[in-house]
N, C-alpha and C positions, 0 to 999 in steps of 0.2 A: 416684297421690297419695292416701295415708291422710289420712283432716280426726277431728279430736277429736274426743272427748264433751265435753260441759260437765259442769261439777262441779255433780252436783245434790242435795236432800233429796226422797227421795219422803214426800208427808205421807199420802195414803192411797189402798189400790190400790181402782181404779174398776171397781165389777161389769158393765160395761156390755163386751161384748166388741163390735169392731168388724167384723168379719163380720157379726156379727147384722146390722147396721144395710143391709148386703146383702141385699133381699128379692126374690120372683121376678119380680117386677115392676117391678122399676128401671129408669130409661130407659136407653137405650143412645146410645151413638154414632152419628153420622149413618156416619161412618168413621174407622177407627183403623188406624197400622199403627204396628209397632216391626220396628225390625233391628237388629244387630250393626252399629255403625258401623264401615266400616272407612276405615285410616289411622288417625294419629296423634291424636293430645289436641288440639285446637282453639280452646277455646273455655270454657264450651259455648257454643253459638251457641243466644239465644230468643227465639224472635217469639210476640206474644199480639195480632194482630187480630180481632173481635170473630167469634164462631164458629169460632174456630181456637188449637191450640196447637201452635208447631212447635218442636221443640230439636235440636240435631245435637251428637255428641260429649259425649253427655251422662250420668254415672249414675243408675240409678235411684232413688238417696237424693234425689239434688235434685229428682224430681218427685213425690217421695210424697204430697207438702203441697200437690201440685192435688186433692186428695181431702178431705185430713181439715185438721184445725183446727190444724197445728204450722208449726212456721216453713216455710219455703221454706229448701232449700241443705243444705250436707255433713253432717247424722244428728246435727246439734242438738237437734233435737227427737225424734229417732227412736234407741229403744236395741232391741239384737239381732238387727243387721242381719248376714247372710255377707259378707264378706270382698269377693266380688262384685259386691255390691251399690254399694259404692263406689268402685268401682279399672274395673270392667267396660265402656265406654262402648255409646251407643245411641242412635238414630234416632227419632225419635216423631212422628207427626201426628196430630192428633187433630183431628177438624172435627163441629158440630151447629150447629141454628139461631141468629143472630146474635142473635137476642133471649131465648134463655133464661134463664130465671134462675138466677142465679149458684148457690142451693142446689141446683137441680136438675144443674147440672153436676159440680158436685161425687157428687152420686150417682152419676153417669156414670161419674168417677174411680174412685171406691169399687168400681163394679159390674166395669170393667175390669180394676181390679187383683186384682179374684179372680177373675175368669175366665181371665184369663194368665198371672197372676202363681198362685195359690191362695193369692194372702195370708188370710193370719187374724191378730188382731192385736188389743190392748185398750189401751184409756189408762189412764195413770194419774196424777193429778193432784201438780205440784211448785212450791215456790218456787223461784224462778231469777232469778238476778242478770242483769237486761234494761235493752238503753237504748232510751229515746223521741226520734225522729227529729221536732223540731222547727225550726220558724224562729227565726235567732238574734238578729232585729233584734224590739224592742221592741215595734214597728207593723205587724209580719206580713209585710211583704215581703221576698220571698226573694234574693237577689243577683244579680249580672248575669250570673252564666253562667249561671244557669238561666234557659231562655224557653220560654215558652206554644210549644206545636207546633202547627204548620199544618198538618199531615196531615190529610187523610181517610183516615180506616180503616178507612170502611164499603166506598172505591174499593177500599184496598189489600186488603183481604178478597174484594170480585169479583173483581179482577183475582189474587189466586190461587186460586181456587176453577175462573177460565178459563184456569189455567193461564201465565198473565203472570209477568212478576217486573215487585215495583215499583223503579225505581231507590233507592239508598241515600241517605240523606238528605246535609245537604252535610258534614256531621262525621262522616260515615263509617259513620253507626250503621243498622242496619234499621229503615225503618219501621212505626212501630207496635209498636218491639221494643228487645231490647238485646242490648249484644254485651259481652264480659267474660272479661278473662284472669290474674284475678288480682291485676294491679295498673291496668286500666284499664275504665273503663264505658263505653262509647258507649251513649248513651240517643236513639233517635229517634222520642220521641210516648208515654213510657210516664206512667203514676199513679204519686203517689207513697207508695201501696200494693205498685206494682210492685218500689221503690227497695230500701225497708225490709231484704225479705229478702236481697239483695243483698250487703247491710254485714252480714249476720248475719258470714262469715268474717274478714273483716278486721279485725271491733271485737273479734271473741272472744265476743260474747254475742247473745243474742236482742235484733232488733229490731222494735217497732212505728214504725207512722206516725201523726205527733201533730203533722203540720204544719198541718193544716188547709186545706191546696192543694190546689183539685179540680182537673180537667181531666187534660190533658196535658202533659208537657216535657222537653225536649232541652236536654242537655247532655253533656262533656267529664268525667270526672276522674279523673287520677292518682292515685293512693295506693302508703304501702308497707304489706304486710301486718306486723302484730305480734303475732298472735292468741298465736302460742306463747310467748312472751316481751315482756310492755309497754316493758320495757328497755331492747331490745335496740337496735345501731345500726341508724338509719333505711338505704332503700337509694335510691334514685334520686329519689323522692319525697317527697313529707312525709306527716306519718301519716294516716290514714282524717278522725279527727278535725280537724285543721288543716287540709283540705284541704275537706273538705265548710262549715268556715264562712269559707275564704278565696275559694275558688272558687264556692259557690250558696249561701250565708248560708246553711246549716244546722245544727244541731249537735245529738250524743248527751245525751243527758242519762239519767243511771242511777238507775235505781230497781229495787226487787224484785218482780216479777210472778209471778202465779200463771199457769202456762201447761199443758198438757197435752203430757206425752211419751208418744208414741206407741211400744208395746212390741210388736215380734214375733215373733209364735211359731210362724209357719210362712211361707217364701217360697218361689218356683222363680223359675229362670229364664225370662223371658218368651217363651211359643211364636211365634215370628216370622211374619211374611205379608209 
C-alpha cells in the first residue's frame, strides 16, 4: 500500500543535518530487535508500555517519528523515502528503562537508526495545512465512548519484560496500546498524544493534540478513510471527522502549522537479529 505526500511550501532549508545530532556517545537501547515480518499486512499492530515499543507488520515510514520531531504514520512528514520503506513490513521491539526521558529516548531512536539503518537525513522547515485534535463540547468533556483506562502499564510492562502476555482489554485492543487497520482503532490505555498521529491518514493532513486530556483512554472507532478524495462516497462508516465528535466528542479543527519534514538522503535496509 503506497500513502501520499502532502502538498507542501518548503520556506527555508535547514543547515542542521540530522545525523549530526547522532554523537558517539548517545544512549543506546537496553534491547532492540527488527525482522522481516513474515505473513501478510496486519495491522500494524502497536503497543507503547512504558519502556517498551513493540509494532508488528509494520513499515519503516511509520516508526521514523519515534526519533525525530515529524508526525507519526505513512511519510507525511518524511520526503525521499525508497520505495521500501513504505510497502516493506517489519517486526520491532525496542525496550530501556521505564523512566527515561522521553528526549533521551528519542536519542536512542536517532542513534538506532543509523546504526541499522545508516540513515542520514536533514530537516527542513514548511507551512502545512494541519488539524488540532480538540474537545468538541464547550466544557472540556470529552464524550461517552471515550473512558479513562484502568490499566496498569507499569504491571503490563513487567509482565512483558517476564515474558507474560497481558490479556486484551475487553474492546479488543492491547493494553497500553492500539491496534488499527485502516478503518478501525482499538485503543486500550493510550494518551491522547498517542491518537493524534493516528488520524494523520484518514484526515489527509497532519495532526496535533489540543485536547487538553491527560491520562489514559480506551475506546472504539470506525471510520471511512478519504484522505485521496474529501468527495468521494463514504464506505461502511462515517467519515474520520463525524465519527470522532459523534462517538468521543472530538473534533479536527484546521489551521496552518509550521512543522518540520524530515528529508533523506541516505537509508538501508535494516540488518536484522
Amino acid at each position: 500500500m503506497r500513502y501520499r505526500h502532502s502538498v507542501i511550501h518548503v520556506v527555508v532549508l535547514a543547515a542542521l543535518a540530522v545525523g549530526a545530532m547522532v554523537h558517539a556517545q548517545a544512549p543506546a537501547f537496553d534491547a532492540v530487535s527488527i525482522k522481516r515480518h513474515v505473513g501478510g499486512r496486519g495491522g500494524p499492530f502497536v503497543a507503547a508500555p512504558p519502556g517498551q515499543y513493540r509494532t508488528t507488520s509494520t513499515p519503516i515510514a511509520f516508526v521514523l517519528s519515534w526519533g525525530w520531531d515529524i508526525p507519526m504514520g505513512p511519510v507525511y512528514g518524511i520526503k525521499g523515502l525508497p520505495n521500501w520503506a513504505d510497502e516493506e513490513l517489519f517486526d520491532i521491539d525496542a525496550k530501556w528503562p521505564a523512566n527515561t526521558p522521553r528526549e533521551q529516548v528519542k536519542e536512542m531512536w536517532r542513534a538506532m537508526f543509523a546504526e541499522r539503518l545508516k540513515l542520514q537525513a536533514h530537516y527542513e522547515p514548511i507551512d502545512d495545512p494541519s488539524f488540532a485534535l480538540t474537545v468538541a463540547r464547550a466544557d472540556g468533556r470529552p464524550g461517552k465512548g471515550l473512558t479513562r483506562s484502568t490499566v496498569d502499564c507499569d504491571a503490563v510492562d513487567a509482565a512483558a519484560k517476564a515474558g507474560r502476555k497481558t490479556p486484551d482489554r475487553p474492546n479488543g485492543a492491547p493494553p497500553c496500546g492500539i491496534w488499527t487497520d485502516g478503518e478501525t482503532i482499538l485503543a486500550g490505555g493510550i494518551r491522547m498524544a498517542d491518537l493524534a498521529p493516528q488520524l494523520i491518514g484518514a484526515s489527509g493532513r497532519q495532526v496535533v493534540d489540543r485536547t487538553g486530556l491527560d491520562g489514559r483512554w480506551e475506546f472504539v472507532l470506525h471510520y471511512s478513510r478519504q484522505e485521496r478524495d474529501p468527495n468521494a462516497p463514504l464506505g461502511l462508516y462515517p467519515s474520520i471527522f463525524s465519527a470522532l465528535q459523534n462517538d468521543l466528542g472530538l473534533k479536527l479543527v484546521p489551521f496552518v502549522g509550521t512543522n518540520k519534514l524530515l528529508v533523506i538522503d541516505h537509508i538501508e535496509r535494516p540488518t536484522e537479529n
